[in-house]
C-alpha positions in Angstrom: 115.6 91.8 81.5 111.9 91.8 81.5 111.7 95.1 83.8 112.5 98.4 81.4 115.1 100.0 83.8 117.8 99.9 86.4 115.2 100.8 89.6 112.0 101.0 90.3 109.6 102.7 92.7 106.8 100.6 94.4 103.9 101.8 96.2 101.2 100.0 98.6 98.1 102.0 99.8 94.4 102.2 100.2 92.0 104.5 99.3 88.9 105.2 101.3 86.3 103.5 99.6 83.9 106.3 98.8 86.8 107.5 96.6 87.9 104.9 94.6 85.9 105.6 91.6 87.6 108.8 91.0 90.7 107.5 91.9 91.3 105.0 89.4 89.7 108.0 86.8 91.8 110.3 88.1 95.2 107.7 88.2 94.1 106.6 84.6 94.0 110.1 83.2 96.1 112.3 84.5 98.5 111.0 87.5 100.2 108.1 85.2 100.0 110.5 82.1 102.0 113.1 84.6 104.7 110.3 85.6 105.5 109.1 82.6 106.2 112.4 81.1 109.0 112.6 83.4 112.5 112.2 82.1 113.6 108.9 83.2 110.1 107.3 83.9 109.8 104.1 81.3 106.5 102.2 82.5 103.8 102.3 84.9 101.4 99.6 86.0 98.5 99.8 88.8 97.4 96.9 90.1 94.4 95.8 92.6 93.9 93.4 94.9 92.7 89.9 94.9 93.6 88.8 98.5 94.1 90.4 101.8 96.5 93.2 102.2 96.9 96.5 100.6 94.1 97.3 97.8 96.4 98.8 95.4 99.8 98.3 94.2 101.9 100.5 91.5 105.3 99.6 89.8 106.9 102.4 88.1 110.0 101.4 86.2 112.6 104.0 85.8 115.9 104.5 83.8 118.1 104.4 86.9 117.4 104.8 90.9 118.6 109.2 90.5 115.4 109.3 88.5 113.8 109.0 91.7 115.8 112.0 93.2 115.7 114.1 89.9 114.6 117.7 89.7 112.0 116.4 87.3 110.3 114.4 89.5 110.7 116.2 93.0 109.4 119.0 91.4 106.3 117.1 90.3 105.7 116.2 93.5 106.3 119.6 94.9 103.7 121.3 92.5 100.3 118.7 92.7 98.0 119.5 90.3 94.4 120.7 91.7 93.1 116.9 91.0 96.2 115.3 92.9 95.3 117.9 95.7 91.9 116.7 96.1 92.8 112.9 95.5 95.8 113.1 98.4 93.6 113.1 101.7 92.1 109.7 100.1 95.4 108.0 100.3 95.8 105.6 103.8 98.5 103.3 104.4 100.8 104.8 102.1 104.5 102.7 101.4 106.9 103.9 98.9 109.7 102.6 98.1 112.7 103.8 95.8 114.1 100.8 94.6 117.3 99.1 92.9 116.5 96.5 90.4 118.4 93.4 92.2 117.4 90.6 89.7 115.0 90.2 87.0 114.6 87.1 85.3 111.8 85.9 82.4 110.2 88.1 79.7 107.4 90.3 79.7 104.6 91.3 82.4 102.2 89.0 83.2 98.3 89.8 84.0 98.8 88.5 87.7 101.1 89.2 90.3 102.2 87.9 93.7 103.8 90.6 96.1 106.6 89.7 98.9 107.6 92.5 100.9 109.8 91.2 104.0 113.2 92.9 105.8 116.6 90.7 106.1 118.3 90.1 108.8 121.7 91.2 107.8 124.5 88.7 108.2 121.8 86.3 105.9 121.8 88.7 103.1 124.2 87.2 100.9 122.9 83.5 101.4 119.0 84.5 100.4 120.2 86.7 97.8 121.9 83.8 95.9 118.8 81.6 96.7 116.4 83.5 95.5 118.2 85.5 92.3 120.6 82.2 91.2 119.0 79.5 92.3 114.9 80.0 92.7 114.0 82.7 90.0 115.2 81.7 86.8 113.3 78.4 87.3 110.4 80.1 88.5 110.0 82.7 85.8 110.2 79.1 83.3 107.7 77.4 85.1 103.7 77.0 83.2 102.0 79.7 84.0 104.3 82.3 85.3 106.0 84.6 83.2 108.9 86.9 85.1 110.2 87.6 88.6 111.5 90.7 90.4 113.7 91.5 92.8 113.9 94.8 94.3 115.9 96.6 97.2 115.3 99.9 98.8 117.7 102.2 97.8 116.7 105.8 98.2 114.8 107.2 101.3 111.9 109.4 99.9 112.2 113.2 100.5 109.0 115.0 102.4 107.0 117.0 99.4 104.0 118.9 99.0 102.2 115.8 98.1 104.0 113.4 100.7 102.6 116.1 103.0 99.0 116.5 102.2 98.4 112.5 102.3 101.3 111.7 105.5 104.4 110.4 105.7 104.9 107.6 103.5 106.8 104.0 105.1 109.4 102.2 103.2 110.3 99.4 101.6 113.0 97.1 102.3 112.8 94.4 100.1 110.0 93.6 97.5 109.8 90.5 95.3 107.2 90.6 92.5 106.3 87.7 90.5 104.0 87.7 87.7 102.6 85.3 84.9 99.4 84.1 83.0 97.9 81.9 85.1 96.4 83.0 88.3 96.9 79.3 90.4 100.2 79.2 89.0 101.3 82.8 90.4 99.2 82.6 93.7 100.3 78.9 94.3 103.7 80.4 95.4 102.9 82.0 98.7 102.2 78.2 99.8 105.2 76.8 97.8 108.4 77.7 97.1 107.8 81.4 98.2 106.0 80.6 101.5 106.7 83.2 104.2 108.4 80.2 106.1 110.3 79.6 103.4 111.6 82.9 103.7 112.2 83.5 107.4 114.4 80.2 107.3 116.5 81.9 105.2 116.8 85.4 107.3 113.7 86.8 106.1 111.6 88.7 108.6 108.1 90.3 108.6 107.0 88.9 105.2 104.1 90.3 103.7 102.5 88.2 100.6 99.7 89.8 98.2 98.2 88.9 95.2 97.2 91.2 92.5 95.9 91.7 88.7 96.9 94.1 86.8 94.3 97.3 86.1 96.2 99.4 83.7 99.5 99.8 82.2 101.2 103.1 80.3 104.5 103.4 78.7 106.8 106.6 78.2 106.2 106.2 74.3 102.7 106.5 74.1 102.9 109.6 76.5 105.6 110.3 73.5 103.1 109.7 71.0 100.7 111.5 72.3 
């Protein structure tokens, strides 16, 4: 499958404007560097905003969902360097979600993206599920212009850290779905199409957020390995 691991951790925030300079230096250079040196952490991408909704988006992809809970990492996140201490306060809005991979379907990452977050209503969990990851997504990912699609669910609730506590408490996710491809029309076309927020809610979906985004800058574990 196109996504490198088993889960995933997404994050949603702003950063006060005055700060977003540094930030993307500072995310560039040393925060993704930091991640990906983590056992378990595979890829991470940062995306920005090209419609409403939250400026930033970041995918991490991860060997399993207890990377997410490991030593490793809640150790990182317990011990912010003096950079991520100063970069925290700038942080609003924060979501974070610790995420099973449910379905990925197509190959590779394309350069735009289109962001669903939403909450099911229970008893129609099983029905959307095989919509969306049988029925809807391995057409999609085929379709001109788009590339892969991602399903993820919320599987770990975040522990409060050091970091967690200089910025605020983070939200959650409940369900995410992330479609990427080549072609921006193509992958933004879909929150009026197929992947309309009706579209969803007919099918037990509730609060459905759509974003687009392109990505900003990508690292892998192996060239942290390299390195």
């Amino acid at each position: 499958m196109p996504l490198l691991g088993q889960a995933a951790m997404l994050l949603n925030f702003d950063i006060v404007p005055e700060a977003v300079a540094e930030h993307d230096d500072w995310h560039t250079h040393e925060h993704l560097p930091e991640r990906l040196s983590i056992p378990g952490f595979l890829r991470g991408t940062r995306w920005a905003a090209t419609s409403a909704g939250p400026a930033y988006c970041v995918l991490y992809e991860v060997e399993q969902l207890a990377t997410l809970a490991s030593e490793a990492y809640l150790a990182r996140l317990n011990n912010p360097s003096p950079w991520t201490q100063k970069m925290m306060p700038h942080y609003r809005g924060m979501s974070r979600g610790l995420c099973r991979v449910i379905r990925s379907c197509g190959l590779g990452m394309g350069h735009y993206a289109l962001q669903l977050r939403f909450k099911l209503v229970q008893e129609s969990e099983a029905s959307l599920l095989q919509w969306l990851g049988d029925e809807l997504m391995p057409v999609l990912c085929m379709r001109p212009g788009l590339g892969s699609i991602h399903l993820l669910q919320g599987g770990l609730t975040a522990t409060m850290t050091s970091e967690q506590r200089i910025r605020g408490a983070d939200a959650g996710v409940d369900w995410a779905l992330l479609v990427t491809g080549y072609q921006e029309s193509a992958v933004n076309s879909l929150a009026q199409g197929e992947l309309a927020g009706a579209a969803l809610e007919q099918r037990g979906a509730t609060q459905v957020i759509a974003t687009s985004y392109r990505s900003a800058y990508t690292l892998t574990r192996q060239e942290i390995s390299a390195g």
